[in-house]
Residue, then its C-alpha position, 0 to 999 in steps of 0.5 A: x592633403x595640400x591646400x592653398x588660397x589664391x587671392x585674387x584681390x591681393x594680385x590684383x591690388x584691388x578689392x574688388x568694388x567701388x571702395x576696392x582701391x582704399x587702402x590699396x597699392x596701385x593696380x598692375x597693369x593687365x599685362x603685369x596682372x596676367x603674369x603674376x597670377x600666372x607666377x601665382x598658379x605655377x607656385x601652387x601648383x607645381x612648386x607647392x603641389x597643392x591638391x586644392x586651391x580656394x579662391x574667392x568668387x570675383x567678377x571677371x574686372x576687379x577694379x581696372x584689371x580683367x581675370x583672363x576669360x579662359x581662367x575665368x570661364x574655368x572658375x565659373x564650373x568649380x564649386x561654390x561655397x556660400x558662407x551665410x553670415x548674419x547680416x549684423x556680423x558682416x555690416x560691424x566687419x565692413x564698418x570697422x573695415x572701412x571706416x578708417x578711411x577719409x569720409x571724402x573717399x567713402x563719399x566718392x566711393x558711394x557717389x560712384x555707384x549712384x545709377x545702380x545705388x539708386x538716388x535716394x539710397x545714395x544720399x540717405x548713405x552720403x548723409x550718414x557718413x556726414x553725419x559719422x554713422x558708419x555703420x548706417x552707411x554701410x547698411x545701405x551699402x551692404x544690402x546694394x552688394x549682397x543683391x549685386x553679388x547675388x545676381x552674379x553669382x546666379x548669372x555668371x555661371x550655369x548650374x548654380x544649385x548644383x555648384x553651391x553649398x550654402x554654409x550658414x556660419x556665425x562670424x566672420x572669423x577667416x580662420x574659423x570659417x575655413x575650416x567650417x568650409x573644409x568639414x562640409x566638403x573635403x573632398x572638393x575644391x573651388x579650383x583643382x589643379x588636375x583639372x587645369 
């Protein structure tokens, strides 16, 4: 069985959030975008004939690009696989992740998402990168996007409880993980090419 991954993101130069664009090359604009995720799926589909291709989950804007809605709406129907991380595992990842950047542009990134972050949130999380507490920053942070990303998720699609598979997994190892999320179901796939 051929399988393959499209990453969004990395089309997209951008991962994603308000800290999506550190350490990233400028954005296409959304005409370029469009053509190559486009160039991206006629690869995979045809000249790699993958049988699955795993994406994942985005909301439609990663950063100043939108995923076309006709794509999009498509995603929003496949099955979802939700790797249950334990919180400690993840906040080291991001903290690792991210803590190489300038404290300046982690403080912007923060301040950008100040309305929905909450005031007191923002500057218990601006004090801690001050203060060079990566890892108390991102704790903050982290619990805002899990509750966002959850919201989403529940939001943006229908039948959720049908389309989800909750994987608890014990690291955040790509490798690893991949292949957790292919044993619990083998038979299906985020997007098949069938079905475009």
């Amino acid at each position: 069985m051929k399988e393959a991954v499209l990453d969004l993101e990395g089309i997209a130069c951008h991962k994603g959030s308000a800290f999506g664009n550190l350490g990233q090359p400028v954005q296409p604009k959304q005409e370029m975008f469009e053509n190559l995720l486009a160039t991206r799926l006629y690869e995979l589909m045809v000249l790699q004939q993958a049988e699955h291709i795993w994406t994942e989950d985005e909301s439609q804007r990663i950063g100043e690009v939108n995923i076309p809605i006709r794509f999009y709406s498509f995603l929003r129907t496949r099955s979802l696989y939700f790797m249950d991380i334990p919180f400690e595992e993840r906040l080291n990842y991001i903290a690792e992740q991210y803590g190489q950047f300038e404290k300046d542009k982690l403080i912007s990134a923060t301040i950008r998402i100040q309305k929905r972050l909450g005031g007191l949130e923002t500057k218990t999380a601006v004090n801690c990168l001050l203060e060079n507490d990566i890892k108390g920053a991102f704790a903050i942070l982290l619990k805002y996007y899990d509750r966002f990303y959850n919201k989403s998720m529940h939001n943006q699609r229908e039948n959720v409880d049908l389309l989800m598979h909750k994987i608890a997994i014990e690291t955040v190892n790509p490798v690893v993980n991949a292949e957790q999320v292919k044993k619990v179901h083998r038979s299906k796939a985020v997007i098949s090419p069938a079905s475009l």
